[in-house]
C-alpha positions, 0 to 999 in steps of 0.5 A: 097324253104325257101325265103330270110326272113329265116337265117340258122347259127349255134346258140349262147350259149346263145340262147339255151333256145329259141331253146329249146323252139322252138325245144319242140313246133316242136317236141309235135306231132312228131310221135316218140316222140308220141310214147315214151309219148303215152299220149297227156296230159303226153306229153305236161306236161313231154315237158314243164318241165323236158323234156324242162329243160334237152333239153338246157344241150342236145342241149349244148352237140351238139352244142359242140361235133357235129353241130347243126343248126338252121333256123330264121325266121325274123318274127316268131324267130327260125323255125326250128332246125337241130341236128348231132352227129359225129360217129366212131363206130371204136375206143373205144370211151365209153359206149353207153347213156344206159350204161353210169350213166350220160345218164341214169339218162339224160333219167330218168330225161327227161322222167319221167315215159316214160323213159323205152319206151324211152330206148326200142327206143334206144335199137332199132334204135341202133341195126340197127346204121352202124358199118363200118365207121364214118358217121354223124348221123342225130339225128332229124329235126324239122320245126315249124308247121306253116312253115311246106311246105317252104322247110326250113327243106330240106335248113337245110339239105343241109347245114350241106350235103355241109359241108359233101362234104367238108369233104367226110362224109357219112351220116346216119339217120331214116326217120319216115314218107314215106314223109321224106323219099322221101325228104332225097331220094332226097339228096341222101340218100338211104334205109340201111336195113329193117325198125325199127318196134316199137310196135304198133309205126311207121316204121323207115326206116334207110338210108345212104348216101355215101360222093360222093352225091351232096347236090345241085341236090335237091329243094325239099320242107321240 
């Protein structure tokens, strides 16, 4: 379990940059973003700059239209980051980030010369998104490497779950590993379907959580 030196809150405007500085460190070895940037030396180019600079407008986005949560640690600053988009797949609500001029671009700019296997990962993961009902959607977790282990990730994940309770909301997310898989089993979350095969990638497993699972009956690690 994360001890009593970490603190999850929701972050200030103004600390966005730190988060998305925090959140890049995270994300360098992350197996889906290997596999949208293939080259370990692009990689760490492409994420310290444009893909760096577009994260603050991107993490603002979130903290606005959806939740996003972070995990302070009081000796080693943010240690973790957690995002959710709400969605209602029901209503009109606009184009997908594909169709729509300003996220192209956002994608273009980001990624650079990877932006097409950053569209093909869209165009994957978002055949497989439920259409049924309005769900939040679990868009990534990350935990700092050196605190990987402390349960900081899954103390993320049952804060914006209790939240879930409250509203009697579903939720929705891809584990991409067989480990975090076991970890959102243990939340609650279920397997939605077959596994997303990116080429010569990893299997993204897509999961549901209906509203009535219980945040507290896991104390797993994360």
């Amino acid at each position: 379990m994360a001890d009593d030196r970490t603190t999850l809150r929701r972050p200030e405007r103004a600390e966005l940059p730190a988060v998305a500085e925090a959140y890049t460190a995270a994300n360098l070895h992350d197996p889906v973003l290997s596999w949208v940037i293939d080259d370990e030396d692009a990689r760490r180019r492409i994420t310290a700059g444009p893909w760096r600079e577009t994260m603050v407008a991107y993490l603002d986005s979130v903290l606005h239209s959806g939740e996003l949560v972070i995990a302070e640690d009081e000796s080693a600053g943010v240690a973790g980051v957690a995002l959710w988009e709400w969605t209602d797949p029901a209503p009109a609500t606009g184009t997908s980030p594909l169709q729509d001029p300003e996220g192209a671009r956002f994608i273009e700019h980001a990624y650079g010369e990877y932006a097409d296997r950053m569209k093909q990962l869209m165009e994957l993961t978002g055949r497989r998104r439920p259409d049924a009902s309005a769900y939040w959607y679990l868009l990534n977790i990350v935990v700092a490497p050196r605190l990987r282990g402390q349960g900081i990730g899954g103390a993320m994940l049952r804060t914006h779950l209790r939240r879930l309770e409250a509203e009697h909301a579903p939720a929705f997310l891809e584990a991409s590993s067989p480990r975090n898989r076991r970890l959102y089993e243990s939340f609650g979350f279920a397997d939605c379907g077959e596994p997303v095969e990116l080429p010569d990638g990893p299997r993204l497993q897509p999961m549901w959580r209906p509203a009535a699972a219980d945040p507290d009956r896991s104390r797993s690690k994360g």
